[in-house]
C-alpha positions as CSV (number, residue, x, y, z in Angstrom):
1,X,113.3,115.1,60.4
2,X,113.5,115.1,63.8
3,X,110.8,115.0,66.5
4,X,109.7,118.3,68.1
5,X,109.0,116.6,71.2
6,X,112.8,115.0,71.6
7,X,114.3,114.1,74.7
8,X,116.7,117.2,76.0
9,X,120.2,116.8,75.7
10,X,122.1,115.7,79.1
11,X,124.0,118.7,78.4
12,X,120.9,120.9,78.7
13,X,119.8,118.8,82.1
14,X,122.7,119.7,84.0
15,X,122.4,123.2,83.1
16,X,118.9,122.9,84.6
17,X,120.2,120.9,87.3
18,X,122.7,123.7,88.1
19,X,119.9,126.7,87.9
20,X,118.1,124.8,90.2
21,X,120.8,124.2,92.8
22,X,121.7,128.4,92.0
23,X,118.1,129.1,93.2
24,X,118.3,127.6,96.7
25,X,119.5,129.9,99.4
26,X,122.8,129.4,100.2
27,X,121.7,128.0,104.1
28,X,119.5,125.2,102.5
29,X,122.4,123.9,100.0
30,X,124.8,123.2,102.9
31,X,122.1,121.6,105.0
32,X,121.9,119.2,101.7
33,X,125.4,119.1,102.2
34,X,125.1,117.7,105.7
35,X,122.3,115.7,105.0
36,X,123.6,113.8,101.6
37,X,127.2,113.6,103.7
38,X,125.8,112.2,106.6
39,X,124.1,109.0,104.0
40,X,127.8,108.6,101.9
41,X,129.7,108.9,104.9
42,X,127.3,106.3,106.8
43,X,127.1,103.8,103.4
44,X,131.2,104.6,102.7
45,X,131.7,103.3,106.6
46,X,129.6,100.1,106.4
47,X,131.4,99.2,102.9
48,X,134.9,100.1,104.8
49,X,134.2,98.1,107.9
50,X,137.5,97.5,110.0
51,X,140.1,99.4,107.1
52,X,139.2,102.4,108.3
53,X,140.9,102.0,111.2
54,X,143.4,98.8,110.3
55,X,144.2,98.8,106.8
56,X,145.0,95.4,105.0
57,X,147.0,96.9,102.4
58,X,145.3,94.6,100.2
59,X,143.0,96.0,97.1
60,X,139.9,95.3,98.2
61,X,136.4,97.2,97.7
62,X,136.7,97.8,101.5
63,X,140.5,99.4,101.3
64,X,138.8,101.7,98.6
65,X,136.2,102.8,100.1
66,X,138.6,103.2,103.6
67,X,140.6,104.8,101.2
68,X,137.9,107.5,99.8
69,X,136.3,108.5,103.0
70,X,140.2,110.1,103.8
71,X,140.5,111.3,100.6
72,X,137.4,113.4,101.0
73,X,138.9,115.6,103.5
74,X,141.0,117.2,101.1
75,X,138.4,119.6,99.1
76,X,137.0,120.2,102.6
77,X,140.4,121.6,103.9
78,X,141.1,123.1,99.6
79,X,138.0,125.1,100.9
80,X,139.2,126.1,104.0
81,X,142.9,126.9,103.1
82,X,141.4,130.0,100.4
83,X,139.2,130.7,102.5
84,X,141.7,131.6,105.2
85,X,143.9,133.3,102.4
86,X,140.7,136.4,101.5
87,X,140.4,136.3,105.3
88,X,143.4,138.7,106.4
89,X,143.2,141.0,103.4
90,X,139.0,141.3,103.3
91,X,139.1,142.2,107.0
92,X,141.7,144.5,106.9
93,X,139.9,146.3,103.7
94,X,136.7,146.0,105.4
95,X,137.7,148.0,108.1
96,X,139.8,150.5,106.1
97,X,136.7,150.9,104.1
98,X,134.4,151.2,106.7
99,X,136.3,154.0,108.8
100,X,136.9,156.1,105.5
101,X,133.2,156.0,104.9
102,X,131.5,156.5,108.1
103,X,129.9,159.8,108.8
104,X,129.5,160.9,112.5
105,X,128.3,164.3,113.6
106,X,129.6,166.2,116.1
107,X,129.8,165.5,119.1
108,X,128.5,161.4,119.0
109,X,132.0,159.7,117.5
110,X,132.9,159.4,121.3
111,X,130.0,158.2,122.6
112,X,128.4,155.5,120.1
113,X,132.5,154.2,119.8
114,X,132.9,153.2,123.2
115,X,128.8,151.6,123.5
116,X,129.6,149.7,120.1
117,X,133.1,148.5,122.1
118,X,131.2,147.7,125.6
119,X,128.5,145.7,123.7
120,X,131.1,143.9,121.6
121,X,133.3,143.2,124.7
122,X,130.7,142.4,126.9
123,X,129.1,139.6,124.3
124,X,132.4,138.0,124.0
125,X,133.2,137.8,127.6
126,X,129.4,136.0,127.9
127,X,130.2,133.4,125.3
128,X,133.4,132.8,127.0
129,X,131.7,132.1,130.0
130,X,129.2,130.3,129.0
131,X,131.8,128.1,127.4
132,X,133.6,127.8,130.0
133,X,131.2,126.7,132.8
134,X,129.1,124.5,130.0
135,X,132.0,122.9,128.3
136,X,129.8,121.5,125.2
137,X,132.5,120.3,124.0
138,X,133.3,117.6,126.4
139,X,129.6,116.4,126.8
140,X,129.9,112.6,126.5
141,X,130.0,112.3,123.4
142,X,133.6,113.9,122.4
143,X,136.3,112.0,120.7
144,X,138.4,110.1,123.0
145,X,141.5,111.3,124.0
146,X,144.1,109.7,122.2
147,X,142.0,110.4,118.7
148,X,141.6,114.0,119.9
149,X,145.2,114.2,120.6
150,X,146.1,112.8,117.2
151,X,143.3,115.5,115.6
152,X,145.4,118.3,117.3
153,X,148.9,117.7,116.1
154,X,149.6,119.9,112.9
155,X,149.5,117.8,109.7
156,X,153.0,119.2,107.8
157,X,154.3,116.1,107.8
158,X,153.0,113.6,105.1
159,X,152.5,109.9,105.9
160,X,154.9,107.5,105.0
161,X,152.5,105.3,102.9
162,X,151.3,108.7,101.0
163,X,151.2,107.7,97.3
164,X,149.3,107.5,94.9
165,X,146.2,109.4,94.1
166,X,146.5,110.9,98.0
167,X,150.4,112.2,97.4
168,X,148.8,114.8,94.6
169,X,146.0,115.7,96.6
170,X,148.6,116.6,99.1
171,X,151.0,118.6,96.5
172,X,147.9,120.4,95.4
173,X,146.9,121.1,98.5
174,X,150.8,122.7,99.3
175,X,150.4,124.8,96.2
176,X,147.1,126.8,97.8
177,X,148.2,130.0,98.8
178,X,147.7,130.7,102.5
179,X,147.6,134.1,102.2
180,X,147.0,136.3,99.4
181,X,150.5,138.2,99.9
182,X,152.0,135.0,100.6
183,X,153.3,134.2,97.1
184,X,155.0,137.3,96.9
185,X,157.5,136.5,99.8
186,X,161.1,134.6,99.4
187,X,160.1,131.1,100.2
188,X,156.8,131.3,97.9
189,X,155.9,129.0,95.3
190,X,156.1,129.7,91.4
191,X,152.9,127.6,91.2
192,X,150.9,129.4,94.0
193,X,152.3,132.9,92.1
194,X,150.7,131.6,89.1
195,X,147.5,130.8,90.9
196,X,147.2,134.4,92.6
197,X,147.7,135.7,89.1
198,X,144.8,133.8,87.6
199,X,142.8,134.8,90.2
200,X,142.9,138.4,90.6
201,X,143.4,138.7,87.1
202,X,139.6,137.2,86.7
203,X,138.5,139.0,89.5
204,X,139.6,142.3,87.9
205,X,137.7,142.3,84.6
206,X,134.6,143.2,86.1
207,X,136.8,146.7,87.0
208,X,139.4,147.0,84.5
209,X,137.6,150.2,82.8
210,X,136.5,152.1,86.7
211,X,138.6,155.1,86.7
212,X,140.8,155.8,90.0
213,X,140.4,159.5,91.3
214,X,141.1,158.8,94.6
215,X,142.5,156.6,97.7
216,X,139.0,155.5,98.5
217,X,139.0,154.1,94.8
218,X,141.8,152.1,94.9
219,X,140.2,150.6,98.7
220,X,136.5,149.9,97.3
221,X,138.3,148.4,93.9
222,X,140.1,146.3,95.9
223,X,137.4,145.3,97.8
224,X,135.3,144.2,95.4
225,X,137.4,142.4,93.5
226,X,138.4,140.3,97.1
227,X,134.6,140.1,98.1
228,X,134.4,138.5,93.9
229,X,136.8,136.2,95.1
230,X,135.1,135.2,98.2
231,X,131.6,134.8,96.3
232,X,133.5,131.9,94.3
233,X,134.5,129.9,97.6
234,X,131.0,130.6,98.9
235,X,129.4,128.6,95.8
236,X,131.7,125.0,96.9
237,X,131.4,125.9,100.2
238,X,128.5,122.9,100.4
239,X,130.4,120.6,98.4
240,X,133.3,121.1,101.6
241,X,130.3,120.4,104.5
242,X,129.7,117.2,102.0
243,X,133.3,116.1,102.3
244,X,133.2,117.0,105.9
245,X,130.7,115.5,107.2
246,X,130.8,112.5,105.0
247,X,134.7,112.3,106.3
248,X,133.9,112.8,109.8
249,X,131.1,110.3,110.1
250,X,132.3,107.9,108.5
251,X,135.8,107.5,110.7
252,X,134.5,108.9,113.7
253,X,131.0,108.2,114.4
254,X,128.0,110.4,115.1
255,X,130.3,111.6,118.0
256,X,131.3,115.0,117.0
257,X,127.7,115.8,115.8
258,X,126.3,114.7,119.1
259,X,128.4,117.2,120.8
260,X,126.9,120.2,118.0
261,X,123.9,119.6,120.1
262,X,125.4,121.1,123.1
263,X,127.2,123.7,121.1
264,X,123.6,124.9,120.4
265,X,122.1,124.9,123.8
266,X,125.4,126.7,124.9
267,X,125.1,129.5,121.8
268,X,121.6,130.1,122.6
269,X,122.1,130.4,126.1
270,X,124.9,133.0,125.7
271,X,122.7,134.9,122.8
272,X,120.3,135.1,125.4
273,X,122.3,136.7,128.4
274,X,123.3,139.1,125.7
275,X,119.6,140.2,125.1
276,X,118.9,140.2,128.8
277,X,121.8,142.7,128.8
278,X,120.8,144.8,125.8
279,X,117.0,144.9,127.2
280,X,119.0,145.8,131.2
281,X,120.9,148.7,129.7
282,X,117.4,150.0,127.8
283,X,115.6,150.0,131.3
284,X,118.2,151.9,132.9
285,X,119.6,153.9,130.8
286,X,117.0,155.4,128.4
287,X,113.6,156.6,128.7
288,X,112.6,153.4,126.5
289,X,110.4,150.8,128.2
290,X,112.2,147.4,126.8
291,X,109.1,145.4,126.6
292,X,107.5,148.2,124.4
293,X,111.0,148.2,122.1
294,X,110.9,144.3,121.5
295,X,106.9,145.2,120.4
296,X,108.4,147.8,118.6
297,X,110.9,146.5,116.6
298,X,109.6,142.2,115.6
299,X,109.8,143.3,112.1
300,X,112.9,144.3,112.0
301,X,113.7,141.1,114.6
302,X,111.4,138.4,111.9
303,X,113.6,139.9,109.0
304,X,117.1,139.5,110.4
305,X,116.0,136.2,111.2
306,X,114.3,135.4,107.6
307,X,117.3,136.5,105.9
308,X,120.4,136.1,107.8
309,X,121.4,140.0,107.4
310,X,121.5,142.5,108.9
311,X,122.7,145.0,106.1
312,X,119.6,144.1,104.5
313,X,117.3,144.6,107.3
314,X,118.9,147.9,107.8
315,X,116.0,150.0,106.8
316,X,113.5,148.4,108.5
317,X,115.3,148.8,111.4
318,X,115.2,152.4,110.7
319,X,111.5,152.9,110.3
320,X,110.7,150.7,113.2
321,X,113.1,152.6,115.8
322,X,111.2,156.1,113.9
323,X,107.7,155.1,113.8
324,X,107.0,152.2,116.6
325,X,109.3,153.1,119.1
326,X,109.4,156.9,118.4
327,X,113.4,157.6,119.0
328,X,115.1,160.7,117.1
329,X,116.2,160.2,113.5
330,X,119.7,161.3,114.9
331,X,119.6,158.4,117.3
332,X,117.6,155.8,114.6
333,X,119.9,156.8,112.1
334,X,123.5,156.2,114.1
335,X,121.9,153.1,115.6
336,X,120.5,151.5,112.8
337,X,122.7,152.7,109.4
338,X,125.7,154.2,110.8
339,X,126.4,151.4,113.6
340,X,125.2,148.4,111.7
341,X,128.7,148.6,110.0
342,X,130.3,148.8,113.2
343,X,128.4,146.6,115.6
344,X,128.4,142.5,115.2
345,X,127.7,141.6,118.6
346,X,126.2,138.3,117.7
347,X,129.2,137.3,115.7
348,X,131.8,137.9,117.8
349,X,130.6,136.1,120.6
350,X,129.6,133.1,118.3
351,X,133.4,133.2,117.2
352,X,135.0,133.1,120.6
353,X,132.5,130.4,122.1
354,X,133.2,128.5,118.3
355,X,136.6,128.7,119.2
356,X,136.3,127.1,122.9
357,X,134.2,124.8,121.6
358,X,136.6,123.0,119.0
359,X,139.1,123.3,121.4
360,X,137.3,121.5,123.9
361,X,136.7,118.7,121.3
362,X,139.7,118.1,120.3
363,X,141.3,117.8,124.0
364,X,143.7,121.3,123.4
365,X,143.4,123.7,126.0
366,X,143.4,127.4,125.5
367,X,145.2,129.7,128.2
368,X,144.0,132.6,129.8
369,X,146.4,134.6,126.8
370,X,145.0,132.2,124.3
371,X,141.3,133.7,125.4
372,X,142.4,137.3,125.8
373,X,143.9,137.0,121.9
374,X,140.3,135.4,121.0
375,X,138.5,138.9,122.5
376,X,141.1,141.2,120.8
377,X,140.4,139.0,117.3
378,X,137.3,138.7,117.8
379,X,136.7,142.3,118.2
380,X,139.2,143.7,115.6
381,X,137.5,141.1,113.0
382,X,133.8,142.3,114.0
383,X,134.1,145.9,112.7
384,X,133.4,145.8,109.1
385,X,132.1,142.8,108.8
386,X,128.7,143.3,107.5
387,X,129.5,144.2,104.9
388,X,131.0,140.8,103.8
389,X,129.1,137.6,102.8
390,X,129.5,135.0,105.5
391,X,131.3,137.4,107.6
392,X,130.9,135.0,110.2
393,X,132.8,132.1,108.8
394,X,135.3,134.9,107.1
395,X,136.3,136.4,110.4
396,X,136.2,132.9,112.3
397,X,139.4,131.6,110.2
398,X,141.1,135.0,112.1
399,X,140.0,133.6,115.4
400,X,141.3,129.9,114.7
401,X,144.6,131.2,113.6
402,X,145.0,133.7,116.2
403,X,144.8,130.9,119.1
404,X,146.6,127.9,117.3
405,X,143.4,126.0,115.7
406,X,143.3,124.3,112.8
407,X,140.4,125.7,110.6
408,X,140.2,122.3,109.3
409,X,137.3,121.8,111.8
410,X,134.7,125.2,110.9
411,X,133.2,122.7,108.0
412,X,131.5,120.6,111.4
413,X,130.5,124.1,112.3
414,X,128.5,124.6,109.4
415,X,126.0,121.7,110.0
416,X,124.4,124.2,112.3
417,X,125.9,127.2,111.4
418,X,122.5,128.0,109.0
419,X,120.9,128.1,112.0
420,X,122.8,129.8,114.8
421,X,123.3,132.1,112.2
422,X,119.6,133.6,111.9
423,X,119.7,134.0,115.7
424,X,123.2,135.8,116.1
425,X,122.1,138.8,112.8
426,X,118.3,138.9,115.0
427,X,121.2,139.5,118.1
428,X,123.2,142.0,115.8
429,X,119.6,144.0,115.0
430,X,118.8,144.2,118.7
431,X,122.3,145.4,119.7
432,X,122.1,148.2,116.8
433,X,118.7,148.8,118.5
434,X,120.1,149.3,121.9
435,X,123.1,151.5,120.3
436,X,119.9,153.5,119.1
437,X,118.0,153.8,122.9
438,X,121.4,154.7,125.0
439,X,121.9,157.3,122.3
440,X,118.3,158.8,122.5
441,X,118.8,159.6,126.3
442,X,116.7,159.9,129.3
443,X,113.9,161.9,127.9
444,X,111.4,161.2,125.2
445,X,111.4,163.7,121.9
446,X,109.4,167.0,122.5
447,X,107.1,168.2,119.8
448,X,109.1,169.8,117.0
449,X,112.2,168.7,117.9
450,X,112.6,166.6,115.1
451,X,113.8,169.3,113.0
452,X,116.3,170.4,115.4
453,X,118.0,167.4,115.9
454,X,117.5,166.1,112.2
455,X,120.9,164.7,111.1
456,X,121.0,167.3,107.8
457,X,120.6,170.2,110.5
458,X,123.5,168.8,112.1
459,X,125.8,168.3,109.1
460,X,124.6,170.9,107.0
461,X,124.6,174.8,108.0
462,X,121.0,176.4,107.8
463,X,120.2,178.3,104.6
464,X,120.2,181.5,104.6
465,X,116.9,183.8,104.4
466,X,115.8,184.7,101.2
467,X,113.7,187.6,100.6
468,X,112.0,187.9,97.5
469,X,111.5,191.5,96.4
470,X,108.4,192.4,94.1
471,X,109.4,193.5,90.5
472,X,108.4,197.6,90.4
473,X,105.4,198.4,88.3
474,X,105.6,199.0,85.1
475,X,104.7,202.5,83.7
476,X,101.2,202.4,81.3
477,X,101.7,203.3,77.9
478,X,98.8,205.3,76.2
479,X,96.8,203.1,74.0
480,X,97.2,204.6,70.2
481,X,94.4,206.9,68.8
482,X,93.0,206.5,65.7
483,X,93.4,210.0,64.5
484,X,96.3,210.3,62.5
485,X,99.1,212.5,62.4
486,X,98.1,215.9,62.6
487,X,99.5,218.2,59.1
């Protein structure tokens, strides 16, 4: 008989293992990531000594572990290479699905279009800037110049000594899709056609029995089967930041991290110009006093920060433009719900200022084209995007390929990405907020003008009067005698 109190299976410990790692937030997993990659890649580096750099050739427990920290670049870029396959086709649904599904009354479509494109274009020309003059990424503590020069070649070719263990990798590696459509064209691969298969075919189960009506059908089908897709790379994407970092530290040094430091101060400087700007444009062109909307609105700011989205702090956002700051439900409601789908400042300016930054670090230099295609990406790649997870790292692939970077390097991103994250969705919150003021105008809502300029009063025709007629009386009937009927 056995004991009631009998150790668990290991089985049944990994499975607890794995609900436990499931329950963290997604933001505290990839800062284990960084963490547990910063202690292999450190311990992987001491063991490797001077065969990171000069291999023996001789099998050695130094040569392996030399010979492990580069193998552990390969999930990273596995990651990277499917991400950047959803990337084109989620955006482009995203925005299809977005602009079929936006309501705007009459009369505003104009109006909050070209203030959601000012904001947008007017964030990423700050982060340029602020790139630009700051330069993070050549603060001391860059790569040198013949390793960053080596870092930006493109890696087609294989290496001469590639066998082994690090040749599969490699073929594995080839097979990946880059695209989603690219199987599909003459030069694809039977392999990666077999792969795309698999996938969507899993990915469609969930919507195998959804009956298709109309166009819109076949888009939010689509959709969600890409976004079920892009749920599956978000679950390893802390296992890439492990490989990452681990890689990185351990053949580089602490160097590329040091210069994530000035990334930061640059980011947050640039996310603050932004808000200076929003706050600017409130004084001036609204009858909104900008101290009394920040008081207004630091729910709505706490949340986005709390959570990292803005979709999800989209109706607090609402009640605090209605009740605290006291703006029109047609202005709260474009603003807040309607241009939330629309308006990413945050993001887009962390994109193009990522992109500089990498750049910088790796010693390439992006022309004045180069930045102009990193504004048109960037903005393009913003609309839609909240409703993706991660839209941030999602859209960034589109900004790394537009300009000639190697996505290879967004993993380094992410060891601070958690962060700068929170603070660019509190950015995206205030710049729906500002949409919300410039909308409400120069004067203050009158007393019982809320129903007038109620959105359903806009959209929907009035009812017509009804007038309720009273039913005519009806005549009295004689009560019955009790005589009866007379002979």
């Amino acid at each position: 008989m056995q004991k009631s109190h009998e150790a668990a299976s290991p089985t049944s410990s990994v499975g607890r293992i794995f609900q436990v790692w499931h329950s963290w937030p997604l933001y505290l997993r990839i800062l284990f990531g960084v963490i547990a990659g910063l202690v292999f890649g450190l311990v992987l580096a001491q063991i490797a000594g001077s065969e990171i750099k000069e291999p023996s050739g001789q099998q050695t427990v130094q040569s392996y572990a030399a010979g492990l920290l580069h193998v552990l670049e390969v999930p990273a870029n596995l990651v990277l290479r499917v991400l950047g396959a959803l990337a084109p086709p989620l955006i482009l649904l995203a925005i299809i699905q977005a602009l079929m599904h936006a309501k705007f009354p009459p009369g505003t479509l104009g109006r909050l279009v070209s203030l959601l494109l000012i904001n947008t274009i007017v964030a990423i020309l700050i982060g340029l800037a602020v790139a630009n003059t700051l330069q993070p990424g050549k603060w001391k503590f860059g790569v040198d110049a013949p390793a960053a020069k080596q870092a930006a070649k493109p890696t087609a070719e294989k290496p001469k000594d590639a066998e082994g263990p690090k040749f599969s990798m490699e073929e594995i590696l080839e097979n990946i899709p880059r695209s989603v459509l690219g199987p599909l064209t003459d030069n694809g691969k039977a392999i990666s056609v077999i792969i795309l298969a698999v996938t969507l075919g899993l990915a469609l189960r969930p919507n195998k029995n959804v009956p298709i009506t109309k166009v819109a059908d076949v888009v939010d089908i689509m959709f969600a089967v890409l976004i079920t897709m892009l749920h599956w790379v978000i679950e390893v994407i802390p296992l890439a930041v492990f490989c990452k970092v681990a890689n990185l530290v351990g053949v580089k040094g602490f160097a590329p991290f040091m210069s994530l430091g000035g990334f930061v101060i640059a980011v947050l400087l640039a996310l603050t110009l932004q808000m200076a700007y929003y706050l600017i444009r409130i004084k001036f062109f609204s009858w909104c006093s900008p101290w009394a909307v920040l008081y207004g609105m630091r729910d709505a700011l706490v949340m986005a920060f709390s959570t990292g989205s803005s979709t999800a702090t989209m109706p607090v956002t609402y009640a605090c433009l209605r009740e605290k700051v006291g703006l029109r439900e047609q202005s709260a409601s474009l603003g807040s719900l309607v241009g939330a789908n629309f308006n990413n400042d945050g993001t887009a300016l962390y994109e193009a200022m990522s992109a500089l930054f990498i750049a910088q670090l790796i010693g390439a230099k992006l022309s004045m084209w180069q930045q102009f295609m990193v504004v048109v990406t960037s903005v393009i790649a913003s609309v839609g995007a909240a409703g993706i997870p991660e839209a941030g790292l999602v859209t960034m692939t589109l900004v790394f390929t537009a300009v000639g970077l190697d996505i290879k390097h967004i993993p380094m991103l992410l060891a601070v990405d958690w962060f700068l994250d929170r603070c660019r969705t509190a950015l995206n919150v205030m710049g729906d907020v500002n949409v919300s003021c410039l909308l409400d105008g120069y004067v203050r809502e009158a007393p019982g003008e809320a129903l007038a300029t109620s959105p359903l009063a806009i959209l929907e025709p009035p009812e017509p009067n009804v007038v309720i007629v009273a039913p005519p009386p009806m005549p009295e009937v004689p009560p019955p005698t009790a005589e009866g009927p007379s002979s």
